[in-house]
C-alpha positions as CSV (number, residue, x, y, z in Angstrom):
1,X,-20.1,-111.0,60.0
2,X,-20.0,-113.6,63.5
3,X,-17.0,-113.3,65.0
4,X,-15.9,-114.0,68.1
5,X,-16.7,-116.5,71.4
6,X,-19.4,-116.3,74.2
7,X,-20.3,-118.7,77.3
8,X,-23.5,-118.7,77.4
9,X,-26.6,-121.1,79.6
10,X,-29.3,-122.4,77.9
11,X,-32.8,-122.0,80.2
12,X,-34.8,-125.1,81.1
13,X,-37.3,-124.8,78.2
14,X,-33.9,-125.1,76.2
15,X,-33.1,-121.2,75.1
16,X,-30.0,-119.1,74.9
17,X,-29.4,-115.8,74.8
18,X,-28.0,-113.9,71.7
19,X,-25.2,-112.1,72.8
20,X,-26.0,-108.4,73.1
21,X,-23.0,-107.8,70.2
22,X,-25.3,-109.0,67.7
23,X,-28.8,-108.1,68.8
24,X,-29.1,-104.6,66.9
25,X,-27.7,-106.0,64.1
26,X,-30.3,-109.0,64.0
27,X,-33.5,-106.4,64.8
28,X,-31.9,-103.7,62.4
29,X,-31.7,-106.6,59.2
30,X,-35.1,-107.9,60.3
31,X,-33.0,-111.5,60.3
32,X,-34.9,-112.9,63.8
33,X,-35.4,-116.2,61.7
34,X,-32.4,-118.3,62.3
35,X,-32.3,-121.9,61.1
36,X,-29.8,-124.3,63.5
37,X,-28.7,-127.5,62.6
38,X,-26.0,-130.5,62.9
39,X,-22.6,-130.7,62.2
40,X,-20.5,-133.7,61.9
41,X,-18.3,-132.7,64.1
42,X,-21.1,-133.0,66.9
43,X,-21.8,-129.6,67.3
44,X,-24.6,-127.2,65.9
45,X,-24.7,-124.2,62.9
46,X,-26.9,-121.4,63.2
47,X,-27.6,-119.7,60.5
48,X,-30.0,-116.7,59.4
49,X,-32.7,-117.6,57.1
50,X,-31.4,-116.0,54.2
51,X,-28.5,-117.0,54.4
52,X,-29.7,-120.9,55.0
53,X,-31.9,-120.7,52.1
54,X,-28.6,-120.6,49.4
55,X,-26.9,-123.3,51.6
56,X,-30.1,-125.5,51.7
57,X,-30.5,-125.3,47.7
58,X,-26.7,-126.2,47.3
59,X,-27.1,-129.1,49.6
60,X,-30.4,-130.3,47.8
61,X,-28.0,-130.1,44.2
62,X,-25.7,-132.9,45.6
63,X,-25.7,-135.9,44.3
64,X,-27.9,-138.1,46.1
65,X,-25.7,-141.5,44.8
66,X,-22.3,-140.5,46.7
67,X,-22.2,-141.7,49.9
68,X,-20.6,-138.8,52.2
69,X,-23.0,-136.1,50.1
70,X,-25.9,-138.5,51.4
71,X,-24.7,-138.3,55.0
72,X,-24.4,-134.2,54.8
73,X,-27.8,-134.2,53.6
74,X,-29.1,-136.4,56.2
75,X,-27.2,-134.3,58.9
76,X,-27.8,-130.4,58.1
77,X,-30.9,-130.8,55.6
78,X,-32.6,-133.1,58.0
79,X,-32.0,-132.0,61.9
80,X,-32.6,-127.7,59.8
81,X,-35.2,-126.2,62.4
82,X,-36.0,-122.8,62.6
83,X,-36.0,-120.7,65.2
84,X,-36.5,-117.3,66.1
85,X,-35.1,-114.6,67.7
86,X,-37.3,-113.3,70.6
87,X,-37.8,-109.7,71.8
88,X,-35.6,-110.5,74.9
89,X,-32.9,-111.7,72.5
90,X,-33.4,-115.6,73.1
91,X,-33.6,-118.5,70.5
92,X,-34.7,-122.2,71.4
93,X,-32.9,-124.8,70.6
94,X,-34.8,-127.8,69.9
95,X,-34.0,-130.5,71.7
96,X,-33.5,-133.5,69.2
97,X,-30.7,-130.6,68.3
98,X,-29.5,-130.4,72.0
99,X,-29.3,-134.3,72.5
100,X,-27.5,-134.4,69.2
101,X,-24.5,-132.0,70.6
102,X,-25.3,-133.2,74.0
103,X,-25.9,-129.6,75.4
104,X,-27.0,-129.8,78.8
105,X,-26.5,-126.3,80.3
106,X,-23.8,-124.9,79.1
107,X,-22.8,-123.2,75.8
108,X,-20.2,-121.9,73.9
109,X,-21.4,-119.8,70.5
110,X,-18.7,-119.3,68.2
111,X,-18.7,-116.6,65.2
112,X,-18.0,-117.9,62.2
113,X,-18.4,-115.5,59.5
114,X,-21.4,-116.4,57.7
115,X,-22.7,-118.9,60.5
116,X,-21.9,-119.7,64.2
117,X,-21.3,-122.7,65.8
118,X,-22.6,-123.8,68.9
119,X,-20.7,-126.2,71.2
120,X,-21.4,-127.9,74.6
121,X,-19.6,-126.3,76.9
122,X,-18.0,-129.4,77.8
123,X,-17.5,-131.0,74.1
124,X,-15.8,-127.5,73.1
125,X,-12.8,-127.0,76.3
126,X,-12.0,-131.4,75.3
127,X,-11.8,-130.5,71.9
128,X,-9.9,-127.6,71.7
129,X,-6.9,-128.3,74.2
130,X,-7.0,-131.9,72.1
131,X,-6.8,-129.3,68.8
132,X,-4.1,-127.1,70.2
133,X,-1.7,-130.1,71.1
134,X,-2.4,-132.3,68.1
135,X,0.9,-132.6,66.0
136,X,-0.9,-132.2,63.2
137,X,-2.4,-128.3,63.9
138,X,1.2,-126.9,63.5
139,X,0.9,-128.2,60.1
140,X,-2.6,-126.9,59.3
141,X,-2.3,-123.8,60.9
142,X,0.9,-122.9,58.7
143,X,-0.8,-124.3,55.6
144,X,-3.5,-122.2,55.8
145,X,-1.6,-118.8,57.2
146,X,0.5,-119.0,54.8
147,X,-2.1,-119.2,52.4
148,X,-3.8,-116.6,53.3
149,X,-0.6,-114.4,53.5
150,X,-0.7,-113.7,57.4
């Protein structure tokens, strides 16, 4: 389970770091194979293999007529790369991938459960003080605490 938020830098060949948190539990599972991809929301999902292998399938069942299922097929089905975990704990990140979230040097990796996203720095710190103000996330937020009875 991801959970949680780094700042991280990506190196000039275009690698991160996996956070030590995680590391032992990556080597441990023998999941070193990670597939990243796009979001619409401009940002990038990393998944493990295994895990990407169920989501990839699902996606592939979509129907290819509607429109927005089209356009999340195109996204995450066509920008999935894999990558792998090296010994020293880095991953690359591709850089169609980095020009599509415009990552330049810094990173944020967010746990997400089953995934985690990964944000330019940048992109992330405009989008969440613009998410914490919005009218519209006291609304949300309550919605869904109170449906998960929190």
């Amino acid at each position: 389970m991801f959970k949680g938020i780094s700042n991280l830098s990506i190196d000039v060949k275009g690698r991160a770091s996996m956070p030590q948190r995680y590391r032992r539990d990556f080597r441990e599972k023998n999941k070193c194979k990670l597939v990243i991809t796009a979001d619409k929301d401009k940002c990038l999902l990393i998944y493990t293999q295994i895990k990407w292998e169920g989501i990839e399938k699902k996606l592939s069942n979509l129907p290819s007529y509607n429109k927005e299922a089209r356009l999340i097929q195109r996204l995450l089905i066509g920008y999935a790369t894999e990558s792998e975990i090296d010994s020293q704990g880095r991953f690359l990140i591709p850089s169609p991938l980095r020009e599509y979230a415009a990552i330049q040097k810094k990173i944020v990796l967010l746990g997400q459960g089953n995934k985690f996203e990964l944000w330019s720095e940048s992109i992330w710190n405009k989008n969440i003080k613009s998410w914490l103000i919005s009218q519209d996330s006291d609304d949300l937020g309550n919605t869904a605490l109170n449906e998960l009875k929190l």
